[in-house]
N, CA, C and O atoms as a GROMACS GRO file, in nm:
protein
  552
    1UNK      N    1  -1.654   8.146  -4.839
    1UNK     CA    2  -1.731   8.026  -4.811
    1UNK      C    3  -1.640   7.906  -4.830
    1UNK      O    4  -1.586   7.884  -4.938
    2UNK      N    5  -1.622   7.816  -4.710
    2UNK     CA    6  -1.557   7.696  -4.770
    2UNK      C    7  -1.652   7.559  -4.858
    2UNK      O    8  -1.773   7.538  -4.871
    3UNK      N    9  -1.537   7.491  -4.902
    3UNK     CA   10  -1.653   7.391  -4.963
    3UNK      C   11  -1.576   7.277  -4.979
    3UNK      O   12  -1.465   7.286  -5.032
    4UNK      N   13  -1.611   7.190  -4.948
    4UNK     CA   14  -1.496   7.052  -4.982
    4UNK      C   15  -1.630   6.868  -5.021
    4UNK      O   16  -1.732   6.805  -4.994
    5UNK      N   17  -1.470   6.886  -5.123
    5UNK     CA   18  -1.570   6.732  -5.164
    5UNK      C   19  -1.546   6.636  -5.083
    5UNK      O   20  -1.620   6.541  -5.105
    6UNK      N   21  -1.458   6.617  -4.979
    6UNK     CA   22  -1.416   6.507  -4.878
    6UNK      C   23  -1.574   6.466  -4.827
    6UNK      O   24  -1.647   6.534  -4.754
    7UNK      N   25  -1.594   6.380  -4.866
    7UNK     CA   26  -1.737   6.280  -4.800
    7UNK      C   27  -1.725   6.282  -4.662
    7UNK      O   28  -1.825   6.294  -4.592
    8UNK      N   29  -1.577   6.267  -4.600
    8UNK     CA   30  -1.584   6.273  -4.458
    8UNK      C   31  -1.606   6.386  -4.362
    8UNK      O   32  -1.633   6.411  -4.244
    9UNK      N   33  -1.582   6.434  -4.467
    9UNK     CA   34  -1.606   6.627  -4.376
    9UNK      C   35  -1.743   6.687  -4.389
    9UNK      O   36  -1.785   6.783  -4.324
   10UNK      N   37  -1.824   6.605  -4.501
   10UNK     CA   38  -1.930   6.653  -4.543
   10UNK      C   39  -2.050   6.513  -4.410
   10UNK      O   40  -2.160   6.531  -4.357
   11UNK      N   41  -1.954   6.388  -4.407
   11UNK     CA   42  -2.036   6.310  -4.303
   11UNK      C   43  -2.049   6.406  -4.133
   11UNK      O   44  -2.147   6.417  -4.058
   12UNK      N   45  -1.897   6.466  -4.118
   12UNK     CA   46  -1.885   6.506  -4.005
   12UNK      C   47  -1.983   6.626  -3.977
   12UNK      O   48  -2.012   6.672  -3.866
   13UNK      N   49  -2.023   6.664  -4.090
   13UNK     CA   50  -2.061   6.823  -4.128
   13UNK      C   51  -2.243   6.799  -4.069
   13UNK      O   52  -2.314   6.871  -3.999
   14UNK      N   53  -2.273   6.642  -4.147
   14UNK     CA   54  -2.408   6.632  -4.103
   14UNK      C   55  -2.444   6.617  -3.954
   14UNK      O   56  -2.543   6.666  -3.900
   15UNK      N   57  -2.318   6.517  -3.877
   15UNK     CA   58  -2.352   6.455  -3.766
   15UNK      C   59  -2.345   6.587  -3.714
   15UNK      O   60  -2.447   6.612  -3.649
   16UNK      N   61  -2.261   6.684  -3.717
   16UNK     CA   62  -2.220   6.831  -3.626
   16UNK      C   63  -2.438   6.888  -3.689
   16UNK      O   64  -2.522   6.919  -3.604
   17UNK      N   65  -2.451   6.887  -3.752
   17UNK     CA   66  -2.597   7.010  -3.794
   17UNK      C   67  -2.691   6.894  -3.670
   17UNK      O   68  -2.754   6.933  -3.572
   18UNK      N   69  -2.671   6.735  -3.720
   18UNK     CA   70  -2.784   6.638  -3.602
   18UNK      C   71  -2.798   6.708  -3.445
   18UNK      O   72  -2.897   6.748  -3.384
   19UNK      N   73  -2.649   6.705  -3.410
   19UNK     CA   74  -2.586   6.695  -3.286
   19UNK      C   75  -2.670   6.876  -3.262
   19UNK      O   76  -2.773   6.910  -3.203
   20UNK      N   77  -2.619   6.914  -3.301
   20UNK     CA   78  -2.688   7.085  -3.270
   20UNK      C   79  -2.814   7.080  -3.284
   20UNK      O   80  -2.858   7.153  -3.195
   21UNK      N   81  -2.885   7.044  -3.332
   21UNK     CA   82  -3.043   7.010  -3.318
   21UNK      C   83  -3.053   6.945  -3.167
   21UNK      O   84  -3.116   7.006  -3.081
   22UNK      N   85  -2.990   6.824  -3.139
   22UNK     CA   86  -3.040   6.728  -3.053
   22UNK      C   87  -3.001   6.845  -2.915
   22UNK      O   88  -3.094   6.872  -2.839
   23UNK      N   89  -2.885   6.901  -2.892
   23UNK     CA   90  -2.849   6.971  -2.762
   23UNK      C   91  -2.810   7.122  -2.802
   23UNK      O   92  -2.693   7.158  -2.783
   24UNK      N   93  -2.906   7.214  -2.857
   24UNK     CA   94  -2.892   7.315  -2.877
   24UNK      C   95  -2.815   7.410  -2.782
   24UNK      O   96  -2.852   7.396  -2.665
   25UNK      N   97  -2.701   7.522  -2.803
   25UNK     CA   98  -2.669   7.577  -2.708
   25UNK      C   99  -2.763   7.664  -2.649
   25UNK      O  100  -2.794   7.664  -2.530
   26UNK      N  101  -2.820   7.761  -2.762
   26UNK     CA  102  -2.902   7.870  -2.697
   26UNK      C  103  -3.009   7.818  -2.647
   26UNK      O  104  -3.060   7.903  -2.574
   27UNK      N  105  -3.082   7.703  -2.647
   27UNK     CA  106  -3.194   7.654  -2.620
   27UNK      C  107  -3.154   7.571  -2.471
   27UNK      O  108  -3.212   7.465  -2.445
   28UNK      N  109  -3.061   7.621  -2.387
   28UNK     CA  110  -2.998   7.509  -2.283
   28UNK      C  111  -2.964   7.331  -2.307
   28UNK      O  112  -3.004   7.231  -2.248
   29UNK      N  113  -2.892   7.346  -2.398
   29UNK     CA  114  -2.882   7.188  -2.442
   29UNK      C  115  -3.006   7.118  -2.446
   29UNK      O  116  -3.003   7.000  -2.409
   30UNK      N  117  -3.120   7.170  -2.485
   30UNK     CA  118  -3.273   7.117  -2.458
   30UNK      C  119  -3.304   7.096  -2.597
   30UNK      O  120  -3.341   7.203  -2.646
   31UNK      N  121  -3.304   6.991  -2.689
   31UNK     CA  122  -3.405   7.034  -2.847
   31UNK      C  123  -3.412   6.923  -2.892
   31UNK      O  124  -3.403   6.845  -2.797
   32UNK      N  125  -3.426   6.850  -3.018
   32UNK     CA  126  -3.535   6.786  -3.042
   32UNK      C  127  -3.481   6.648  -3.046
   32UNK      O  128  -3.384   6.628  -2.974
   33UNK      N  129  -3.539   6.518  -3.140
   33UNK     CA  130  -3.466   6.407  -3.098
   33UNK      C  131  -3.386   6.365  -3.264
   33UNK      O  132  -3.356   6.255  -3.311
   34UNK      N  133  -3.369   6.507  -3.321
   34UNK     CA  134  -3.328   6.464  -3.452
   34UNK      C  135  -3.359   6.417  -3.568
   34UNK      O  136  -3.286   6.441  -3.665
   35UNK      N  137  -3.466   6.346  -3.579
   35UNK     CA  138  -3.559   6.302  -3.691
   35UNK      C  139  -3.543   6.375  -3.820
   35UNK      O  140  -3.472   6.326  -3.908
   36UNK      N  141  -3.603   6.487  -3.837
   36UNK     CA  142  -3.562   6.554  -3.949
   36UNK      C  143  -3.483   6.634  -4.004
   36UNK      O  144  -3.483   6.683  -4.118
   37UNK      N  145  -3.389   6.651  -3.881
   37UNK     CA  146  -3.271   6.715  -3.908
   37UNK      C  147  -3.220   6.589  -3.979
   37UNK      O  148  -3.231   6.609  -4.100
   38UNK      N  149  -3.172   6.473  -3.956
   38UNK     CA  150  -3.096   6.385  -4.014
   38UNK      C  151  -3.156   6.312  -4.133
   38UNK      O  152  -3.080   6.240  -4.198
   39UNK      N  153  -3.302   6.326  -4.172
   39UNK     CA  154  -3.377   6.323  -4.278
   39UNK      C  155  -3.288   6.421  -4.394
   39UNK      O  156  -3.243   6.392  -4.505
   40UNK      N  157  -3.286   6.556  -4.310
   40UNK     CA  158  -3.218   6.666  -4.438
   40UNK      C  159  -3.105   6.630  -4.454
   40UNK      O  160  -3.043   6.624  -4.560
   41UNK      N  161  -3.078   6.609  -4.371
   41UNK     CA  162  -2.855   6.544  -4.372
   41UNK      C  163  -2.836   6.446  -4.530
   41UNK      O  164  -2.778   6.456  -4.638
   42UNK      N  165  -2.957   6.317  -4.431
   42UNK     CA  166  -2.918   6.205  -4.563
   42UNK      C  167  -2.970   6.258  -4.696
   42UNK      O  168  -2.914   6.216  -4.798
   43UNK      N  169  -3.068   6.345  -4.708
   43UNK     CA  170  -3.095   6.378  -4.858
   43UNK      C  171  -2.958   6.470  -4.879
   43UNK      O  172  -2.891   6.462  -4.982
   44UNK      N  173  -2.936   6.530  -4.804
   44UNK     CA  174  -2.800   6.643  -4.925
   44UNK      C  175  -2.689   6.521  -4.926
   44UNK      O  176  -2.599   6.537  -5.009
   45UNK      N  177  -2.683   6.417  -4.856
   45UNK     CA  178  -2.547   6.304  -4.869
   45UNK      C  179  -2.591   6.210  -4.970
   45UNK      O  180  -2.500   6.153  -5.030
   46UNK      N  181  -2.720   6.178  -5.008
   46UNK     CA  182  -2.764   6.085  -5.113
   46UNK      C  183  -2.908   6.072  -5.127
   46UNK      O  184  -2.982   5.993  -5.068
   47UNK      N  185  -2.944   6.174  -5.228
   47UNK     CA  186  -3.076   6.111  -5.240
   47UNK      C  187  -3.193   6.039  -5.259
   47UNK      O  188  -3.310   6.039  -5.222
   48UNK      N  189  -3.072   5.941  -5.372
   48UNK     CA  190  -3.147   5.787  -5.393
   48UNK      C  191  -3.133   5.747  -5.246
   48UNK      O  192  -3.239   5.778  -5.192
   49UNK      N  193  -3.083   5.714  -5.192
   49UNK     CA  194  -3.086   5.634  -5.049
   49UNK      C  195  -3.183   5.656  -4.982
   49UNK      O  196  -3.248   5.558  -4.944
   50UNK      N  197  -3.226   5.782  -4.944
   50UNK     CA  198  -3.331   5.842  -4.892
   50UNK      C  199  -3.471   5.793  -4.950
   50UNK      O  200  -3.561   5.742  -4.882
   51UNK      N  201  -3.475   5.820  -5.098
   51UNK     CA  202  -3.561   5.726  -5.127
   51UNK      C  203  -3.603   5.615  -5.140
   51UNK      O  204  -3.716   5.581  -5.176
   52UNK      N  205  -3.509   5.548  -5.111
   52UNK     CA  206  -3.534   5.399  -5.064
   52UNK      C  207  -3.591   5.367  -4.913
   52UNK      O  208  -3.661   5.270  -4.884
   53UNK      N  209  -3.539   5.482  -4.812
   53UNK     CA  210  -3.573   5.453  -4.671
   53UNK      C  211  -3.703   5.514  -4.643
   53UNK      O  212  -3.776   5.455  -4.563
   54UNK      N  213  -3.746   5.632  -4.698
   54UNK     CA  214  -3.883   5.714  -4.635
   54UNK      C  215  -3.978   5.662  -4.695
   54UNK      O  216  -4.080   5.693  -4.632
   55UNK      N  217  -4.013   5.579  -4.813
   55UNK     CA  218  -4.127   5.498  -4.802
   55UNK      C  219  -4.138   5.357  -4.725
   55UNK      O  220  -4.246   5.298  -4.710
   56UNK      N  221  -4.023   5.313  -4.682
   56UNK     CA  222  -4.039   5.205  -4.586
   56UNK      C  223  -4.080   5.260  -4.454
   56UNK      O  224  -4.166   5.204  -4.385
   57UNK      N  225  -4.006   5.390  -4.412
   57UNK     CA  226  -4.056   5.437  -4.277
   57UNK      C  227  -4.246   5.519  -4.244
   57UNK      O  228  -4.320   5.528  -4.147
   58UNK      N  229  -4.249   5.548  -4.346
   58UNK     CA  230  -4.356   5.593  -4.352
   58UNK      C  231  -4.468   5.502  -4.372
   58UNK      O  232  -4.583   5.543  -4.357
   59UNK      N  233  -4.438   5.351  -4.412
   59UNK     CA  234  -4.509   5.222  -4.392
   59UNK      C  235  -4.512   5.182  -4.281
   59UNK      O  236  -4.625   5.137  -4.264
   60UNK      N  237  -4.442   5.170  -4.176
   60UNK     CA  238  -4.412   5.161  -4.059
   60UNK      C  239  -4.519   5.275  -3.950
   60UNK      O  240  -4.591   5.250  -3.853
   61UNK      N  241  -4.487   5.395  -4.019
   61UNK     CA  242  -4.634   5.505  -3.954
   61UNK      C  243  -4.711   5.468  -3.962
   61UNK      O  244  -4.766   5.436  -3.857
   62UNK      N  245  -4.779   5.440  -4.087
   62UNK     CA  246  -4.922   5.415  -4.147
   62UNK      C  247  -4.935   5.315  -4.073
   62UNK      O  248  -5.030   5.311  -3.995
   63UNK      N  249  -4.853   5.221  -4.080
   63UNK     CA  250  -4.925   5.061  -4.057
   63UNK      C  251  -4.963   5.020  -3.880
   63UNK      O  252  -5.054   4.949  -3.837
   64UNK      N  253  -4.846   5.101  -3.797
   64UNK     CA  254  -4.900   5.109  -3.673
   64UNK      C  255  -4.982   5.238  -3.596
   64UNK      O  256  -5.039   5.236  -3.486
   65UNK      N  257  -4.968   5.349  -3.690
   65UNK     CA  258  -4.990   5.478  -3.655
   65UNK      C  259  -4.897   5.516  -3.510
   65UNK      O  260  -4.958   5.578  -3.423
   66UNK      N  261  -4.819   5.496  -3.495
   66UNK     CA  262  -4.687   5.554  -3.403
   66UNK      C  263  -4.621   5.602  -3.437
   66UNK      O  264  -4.560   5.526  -3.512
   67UNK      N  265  -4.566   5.719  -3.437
   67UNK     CA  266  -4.500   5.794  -3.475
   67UNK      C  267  -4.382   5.780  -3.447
   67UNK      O  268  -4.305   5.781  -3.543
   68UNK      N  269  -4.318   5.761  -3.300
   68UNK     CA  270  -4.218   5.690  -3.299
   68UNK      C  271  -4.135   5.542  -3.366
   68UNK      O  272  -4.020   5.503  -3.388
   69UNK      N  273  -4.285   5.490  -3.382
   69UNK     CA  274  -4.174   5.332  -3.487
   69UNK      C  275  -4.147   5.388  -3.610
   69UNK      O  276  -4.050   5.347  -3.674
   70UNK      N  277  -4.250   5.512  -3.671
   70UNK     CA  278  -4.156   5.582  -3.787
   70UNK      C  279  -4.080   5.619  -3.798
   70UNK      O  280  -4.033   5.642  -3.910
   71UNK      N  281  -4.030   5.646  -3.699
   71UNK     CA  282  -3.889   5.747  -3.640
   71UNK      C  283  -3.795   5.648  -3.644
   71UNK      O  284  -3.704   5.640  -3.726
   72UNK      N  285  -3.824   5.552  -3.533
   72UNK     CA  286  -3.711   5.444  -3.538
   72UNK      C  287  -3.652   5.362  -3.637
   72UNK      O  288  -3.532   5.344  -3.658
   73UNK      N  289  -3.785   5.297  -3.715
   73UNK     CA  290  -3.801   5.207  -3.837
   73UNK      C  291  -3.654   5.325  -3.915
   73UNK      O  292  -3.541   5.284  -3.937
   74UNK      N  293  -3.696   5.446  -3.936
   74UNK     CA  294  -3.656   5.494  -4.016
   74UNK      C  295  -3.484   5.517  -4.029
   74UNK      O  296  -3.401   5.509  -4.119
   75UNK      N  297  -3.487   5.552  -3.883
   75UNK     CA  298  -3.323   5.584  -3.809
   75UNK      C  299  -3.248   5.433  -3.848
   75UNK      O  300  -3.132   5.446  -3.887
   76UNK      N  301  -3.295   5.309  -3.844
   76UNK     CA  302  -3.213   5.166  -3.842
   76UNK      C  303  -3.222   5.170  -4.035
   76UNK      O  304  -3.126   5.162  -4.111
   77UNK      N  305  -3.378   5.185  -4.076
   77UNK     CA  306  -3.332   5.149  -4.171
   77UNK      C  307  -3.225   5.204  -4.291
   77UNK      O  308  -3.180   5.144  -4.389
   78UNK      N  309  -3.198   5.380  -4.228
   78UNK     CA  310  -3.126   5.451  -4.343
   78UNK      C  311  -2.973   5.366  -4.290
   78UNK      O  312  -2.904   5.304  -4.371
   79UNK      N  313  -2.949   5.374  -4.193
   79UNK     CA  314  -2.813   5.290  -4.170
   79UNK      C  315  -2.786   5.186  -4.243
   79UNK      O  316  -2.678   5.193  -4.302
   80UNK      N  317  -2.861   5.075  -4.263
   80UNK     CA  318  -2.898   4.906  -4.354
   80UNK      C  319  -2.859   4.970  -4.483
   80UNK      O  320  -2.760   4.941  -4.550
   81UNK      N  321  -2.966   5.078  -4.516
   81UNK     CA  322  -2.974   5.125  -4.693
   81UNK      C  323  -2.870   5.184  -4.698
   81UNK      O  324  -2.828   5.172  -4.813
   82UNK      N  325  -2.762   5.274  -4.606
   82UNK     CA  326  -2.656   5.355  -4.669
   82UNK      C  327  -2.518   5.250  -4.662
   82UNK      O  328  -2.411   5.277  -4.717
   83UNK      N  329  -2.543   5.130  -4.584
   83UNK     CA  330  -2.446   5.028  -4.542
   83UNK      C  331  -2.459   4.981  -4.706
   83UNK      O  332  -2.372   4.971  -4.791
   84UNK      N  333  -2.606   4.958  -4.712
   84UNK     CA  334  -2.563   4.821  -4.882
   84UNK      C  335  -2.536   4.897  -4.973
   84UNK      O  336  -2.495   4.841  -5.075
   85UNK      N  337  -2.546   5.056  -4.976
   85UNK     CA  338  -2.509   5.110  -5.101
   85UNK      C  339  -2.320   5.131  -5.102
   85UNK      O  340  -2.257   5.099  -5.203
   86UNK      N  341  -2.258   5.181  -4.992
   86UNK     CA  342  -2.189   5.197  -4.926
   86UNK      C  343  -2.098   5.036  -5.025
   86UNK      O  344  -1.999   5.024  -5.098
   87UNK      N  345  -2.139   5.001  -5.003
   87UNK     CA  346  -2.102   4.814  -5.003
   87UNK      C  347  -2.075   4.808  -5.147
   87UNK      O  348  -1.959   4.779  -5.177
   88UNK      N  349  -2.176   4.833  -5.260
   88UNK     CA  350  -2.165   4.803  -5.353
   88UNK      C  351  -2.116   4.965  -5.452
   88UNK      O  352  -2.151   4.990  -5.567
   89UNK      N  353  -2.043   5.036  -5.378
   89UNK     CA  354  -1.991   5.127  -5.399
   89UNK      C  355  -2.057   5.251  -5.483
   89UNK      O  356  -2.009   5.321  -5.572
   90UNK      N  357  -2.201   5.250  -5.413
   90UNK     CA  358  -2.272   5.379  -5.494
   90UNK      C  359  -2.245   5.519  -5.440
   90UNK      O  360  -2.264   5.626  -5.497
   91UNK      N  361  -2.187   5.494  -5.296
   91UNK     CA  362  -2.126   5.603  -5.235
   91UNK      C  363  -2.047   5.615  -5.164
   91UNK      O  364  -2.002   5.501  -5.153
   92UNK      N  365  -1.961   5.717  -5.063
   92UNK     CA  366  -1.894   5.664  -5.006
   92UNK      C  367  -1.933   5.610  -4.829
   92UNK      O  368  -2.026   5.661  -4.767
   93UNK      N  369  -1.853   5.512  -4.775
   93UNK     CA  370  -1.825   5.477  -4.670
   93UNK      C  371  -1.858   5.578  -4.559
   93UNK      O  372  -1.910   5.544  -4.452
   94UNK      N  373  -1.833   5.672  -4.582
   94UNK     CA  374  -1.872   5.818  -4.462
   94UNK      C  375  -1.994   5.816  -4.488
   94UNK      O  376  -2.050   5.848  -4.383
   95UNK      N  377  -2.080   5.793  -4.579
   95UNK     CA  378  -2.238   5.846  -4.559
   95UNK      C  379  -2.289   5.734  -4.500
   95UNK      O  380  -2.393   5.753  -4.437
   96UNK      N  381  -2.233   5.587  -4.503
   96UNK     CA  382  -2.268   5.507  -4.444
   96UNK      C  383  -2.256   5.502  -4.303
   96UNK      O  384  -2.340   5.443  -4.236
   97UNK      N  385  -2.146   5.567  -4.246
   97UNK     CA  386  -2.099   5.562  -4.093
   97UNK      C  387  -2.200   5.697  -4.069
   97UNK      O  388  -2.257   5.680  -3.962
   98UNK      N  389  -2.226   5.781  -4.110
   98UNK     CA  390  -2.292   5.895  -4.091
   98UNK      C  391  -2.496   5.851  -4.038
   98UNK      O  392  -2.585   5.862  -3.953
   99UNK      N  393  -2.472   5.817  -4.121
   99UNK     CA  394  -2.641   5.716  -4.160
   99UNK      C  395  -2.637   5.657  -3.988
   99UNK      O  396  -2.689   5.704  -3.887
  100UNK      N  397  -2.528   5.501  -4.015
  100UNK     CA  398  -2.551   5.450  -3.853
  100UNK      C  399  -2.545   5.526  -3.756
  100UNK      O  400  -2.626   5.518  -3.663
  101UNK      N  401  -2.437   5.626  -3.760
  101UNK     CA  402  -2.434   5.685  -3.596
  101UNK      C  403  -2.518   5.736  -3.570
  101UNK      O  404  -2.570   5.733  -3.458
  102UNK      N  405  -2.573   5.823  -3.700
  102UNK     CA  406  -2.692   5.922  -3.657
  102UNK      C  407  -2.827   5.864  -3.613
  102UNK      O  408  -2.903   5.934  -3.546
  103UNK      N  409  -2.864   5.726  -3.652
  103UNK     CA  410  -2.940   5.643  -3.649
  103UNK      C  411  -2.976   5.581  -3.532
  103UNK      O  412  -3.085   5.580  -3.477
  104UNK      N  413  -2.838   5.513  -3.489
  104UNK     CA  414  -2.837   5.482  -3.358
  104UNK      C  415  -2.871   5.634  -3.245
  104UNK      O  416  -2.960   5.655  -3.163
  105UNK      N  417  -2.780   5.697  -3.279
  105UNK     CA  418  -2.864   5.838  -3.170
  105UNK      C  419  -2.977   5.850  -3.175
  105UNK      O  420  -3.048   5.842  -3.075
  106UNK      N  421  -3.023   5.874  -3.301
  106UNK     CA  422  -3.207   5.893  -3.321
  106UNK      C  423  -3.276   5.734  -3.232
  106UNK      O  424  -3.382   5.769  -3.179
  107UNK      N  425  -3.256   5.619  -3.210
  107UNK     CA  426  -3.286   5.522  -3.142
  107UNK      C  427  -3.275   5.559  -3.010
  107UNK      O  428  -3.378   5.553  -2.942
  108UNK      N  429  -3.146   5.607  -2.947
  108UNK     CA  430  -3.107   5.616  -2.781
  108UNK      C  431  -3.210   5.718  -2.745
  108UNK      O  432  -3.286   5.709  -2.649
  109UNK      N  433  -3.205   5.847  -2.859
  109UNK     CA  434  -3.333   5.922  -2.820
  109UNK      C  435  -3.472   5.924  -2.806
  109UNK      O  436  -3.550   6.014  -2.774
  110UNK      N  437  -3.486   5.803  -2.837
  110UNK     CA  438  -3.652   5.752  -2.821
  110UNK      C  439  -3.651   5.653  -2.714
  110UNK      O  440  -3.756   5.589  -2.705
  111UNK      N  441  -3.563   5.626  -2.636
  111UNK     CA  442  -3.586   5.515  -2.540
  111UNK      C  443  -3.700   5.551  -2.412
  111UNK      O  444  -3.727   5.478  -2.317
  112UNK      N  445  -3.754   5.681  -2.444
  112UNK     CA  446  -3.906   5.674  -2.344
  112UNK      C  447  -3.993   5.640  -2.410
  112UNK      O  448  -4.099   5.601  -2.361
  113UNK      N  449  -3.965   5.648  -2.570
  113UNK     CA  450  -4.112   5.611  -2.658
  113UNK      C  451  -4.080   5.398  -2.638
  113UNK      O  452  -4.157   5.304  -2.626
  114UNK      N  453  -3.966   5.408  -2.644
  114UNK     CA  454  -3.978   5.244  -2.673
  114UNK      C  455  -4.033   5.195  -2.538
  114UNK      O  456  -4.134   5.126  -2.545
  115UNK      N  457  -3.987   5.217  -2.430
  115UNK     CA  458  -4.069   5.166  -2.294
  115UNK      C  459  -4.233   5.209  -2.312
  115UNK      O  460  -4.313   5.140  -2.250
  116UNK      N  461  -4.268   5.284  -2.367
  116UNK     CA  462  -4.399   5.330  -2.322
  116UNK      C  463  -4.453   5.212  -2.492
  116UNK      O  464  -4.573   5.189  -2.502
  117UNK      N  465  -4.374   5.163  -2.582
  117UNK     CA  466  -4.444   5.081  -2.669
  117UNK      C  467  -4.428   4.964  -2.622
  117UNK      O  468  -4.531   4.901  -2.644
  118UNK      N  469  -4.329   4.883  -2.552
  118UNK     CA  470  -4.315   4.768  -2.476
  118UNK      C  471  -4.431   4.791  -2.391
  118UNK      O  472  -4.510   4.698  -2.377
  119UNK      N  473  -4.449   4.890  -2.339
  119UNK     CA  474  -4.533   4.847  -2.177
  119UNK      C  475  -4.689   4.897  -2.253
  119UNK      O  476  -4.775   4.933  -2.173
  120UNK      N  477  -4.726   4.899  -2.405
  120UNK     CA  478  -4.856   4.965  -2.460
  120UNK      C  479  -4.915   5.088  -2.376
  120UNK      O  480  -5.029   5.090  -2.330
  121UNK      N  481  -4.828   5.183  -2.366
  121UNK     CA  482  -4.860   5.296  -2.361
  121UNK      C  483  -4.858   5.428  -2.378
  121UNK      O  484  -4.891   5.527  -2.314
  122UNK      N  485  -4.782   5.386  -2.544
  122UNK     CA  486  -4.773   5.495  -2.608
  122UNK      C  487  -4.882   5.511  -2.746
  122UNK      O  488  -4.921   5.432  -2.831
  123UNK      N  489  -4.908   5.659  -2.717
  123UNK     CA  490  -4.990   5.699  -2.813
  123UNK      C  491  -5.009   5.710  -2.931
  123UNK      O  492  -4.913   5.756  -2.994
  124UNK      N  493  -5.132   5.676  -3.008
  124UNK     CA  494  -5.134   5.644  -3.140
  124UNK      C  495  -5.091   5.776  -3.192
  124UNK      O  496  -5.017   5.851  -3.128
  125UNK      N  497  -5.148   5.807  -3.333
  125UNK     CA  498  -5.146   5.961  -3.395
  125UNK      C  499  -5.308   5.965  -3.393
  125UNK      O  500  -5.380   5.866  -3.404
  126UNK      N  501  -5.339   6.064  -3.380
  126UNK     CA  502  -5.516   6.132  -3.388
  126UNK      C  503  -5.538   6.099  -3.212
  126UNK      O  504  -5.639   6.133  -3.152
  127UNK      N  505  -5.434   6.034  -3.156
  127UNK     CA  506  -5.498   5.995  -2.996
  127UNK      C  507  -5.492   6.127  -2.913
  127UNK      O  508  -5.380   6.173  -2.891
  128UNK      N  509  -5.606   6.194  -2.863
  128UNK     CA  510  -5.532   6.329  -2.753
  128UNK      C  511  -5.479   6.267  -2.676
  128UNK      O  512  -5.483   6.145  -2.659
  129UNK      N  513  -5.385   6.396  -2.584
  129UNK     CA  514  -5.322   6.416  -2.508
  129UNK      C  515  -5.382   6.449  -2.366
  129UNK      O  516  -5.505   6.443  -2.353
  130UNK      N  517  -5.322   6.476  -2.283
  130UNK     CA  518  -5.385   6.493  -2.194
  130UNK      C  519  -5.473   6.645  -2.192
  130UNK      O  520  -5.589   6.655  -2.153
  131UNK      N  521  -5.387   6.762  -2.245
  131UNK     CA  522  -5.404   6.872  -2.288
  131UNK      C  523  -5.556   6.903  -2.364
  131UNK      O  524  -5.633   6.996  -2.338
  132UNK      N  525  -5.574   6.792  -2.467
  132UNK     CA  526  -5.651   6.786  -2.532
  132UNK      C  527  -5.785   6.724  -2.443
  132UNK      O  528  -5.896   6.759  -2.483
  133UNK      N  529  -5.781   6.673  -2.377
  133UNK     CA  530  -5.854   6.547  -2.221
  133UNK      C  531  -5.900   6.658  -2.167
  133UNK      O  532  -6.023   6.655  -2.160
  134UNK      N  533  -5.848   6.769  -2.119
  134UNK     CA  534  -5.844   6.922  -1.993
  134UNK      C  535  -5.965   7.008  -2.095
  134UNK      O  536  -6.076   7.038  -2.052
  135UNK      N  537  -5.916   7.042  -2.244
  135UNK     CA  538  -5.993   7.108  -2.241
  135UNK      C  539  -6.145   7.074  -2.296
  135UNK      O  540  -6.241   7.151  -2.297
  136UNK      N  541  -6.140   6.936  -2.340
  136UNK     CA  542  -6.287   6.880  -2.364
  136UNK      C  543  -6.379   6.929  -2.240
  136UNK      O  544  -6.481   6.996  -2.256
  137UNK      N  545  -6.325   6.885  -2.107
  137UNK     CA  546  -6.392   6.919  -1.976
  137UNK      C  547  -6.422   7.022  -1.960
  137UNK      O  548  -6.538   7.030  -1.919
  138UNK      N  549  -6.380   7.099  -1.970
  138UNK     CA  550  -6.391   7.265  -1.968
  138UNK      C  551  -6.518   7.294  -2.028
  138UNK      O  552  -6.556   7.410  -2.041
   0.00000   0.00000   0.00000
């Protein structure tokens, strides 16, 4: 088993587990938009940090019930929180660059949820789907 304390190999280590979530091979480069894969990343890279960001993001759920601004809120704000810790040297610099990039990806990957919240037509949480619309009728 290898194991290394290099923060940078352990940043590279997370963005590589994000990145395989987001474009799975066996799944045809098809899978998810990262959210909690990079949730698990930043807790094994720092878990005070984490706790500083998932009750702000999860205020952000509650308060609009969108699931996506939780997502997003959450992706910008671990970047901010791993930047100021980063800053005042509670960790290193790689979990901070790790945090933004992954952050910003988790953002590029929601750019159908952000048009459909610009243009109000994206769905709350408890709202059906269309799926849910089909079989009421039935």
């Amino acid at each position: 088993m290898l194991y290394t304390d290099d923060p940078w190999a352990r940043a590279a280590g997370g963005l590589a587990a994000v990145a395989g979530h987001v474009w799975p091979l066996f799944a045809g480069f098809r899978g998810g938009r990262g959210v909690l894969t990079g949730a698990g990343v930043l807790l094994a890279l720092s878990p005070l940090a984490v706790l500083a960001v998932v009750p702000l993001a999860l205020l952000g759920l509650w308060l609009t019930r969108y699931a996506s601004v939780g997502s997003i809120s959450g992706a910008l704000l671990a970047g901010a929180v791993f930047t100021l810790l980063a800053a005042v040297d509670f960790h290193a610099w790689a979990y901070a660059v790790a945090a933004t990039a992954g952050g910003a990806l988790i953002v590029a990957l929601h750019r159908d949820n952000i048009g459909r919240l610009l243009a109000g037509t994206e769905r709350k949480l408890g709202e059906g789907g269309e799926r849910r619309v089909a079989a009421e009728r039935r």
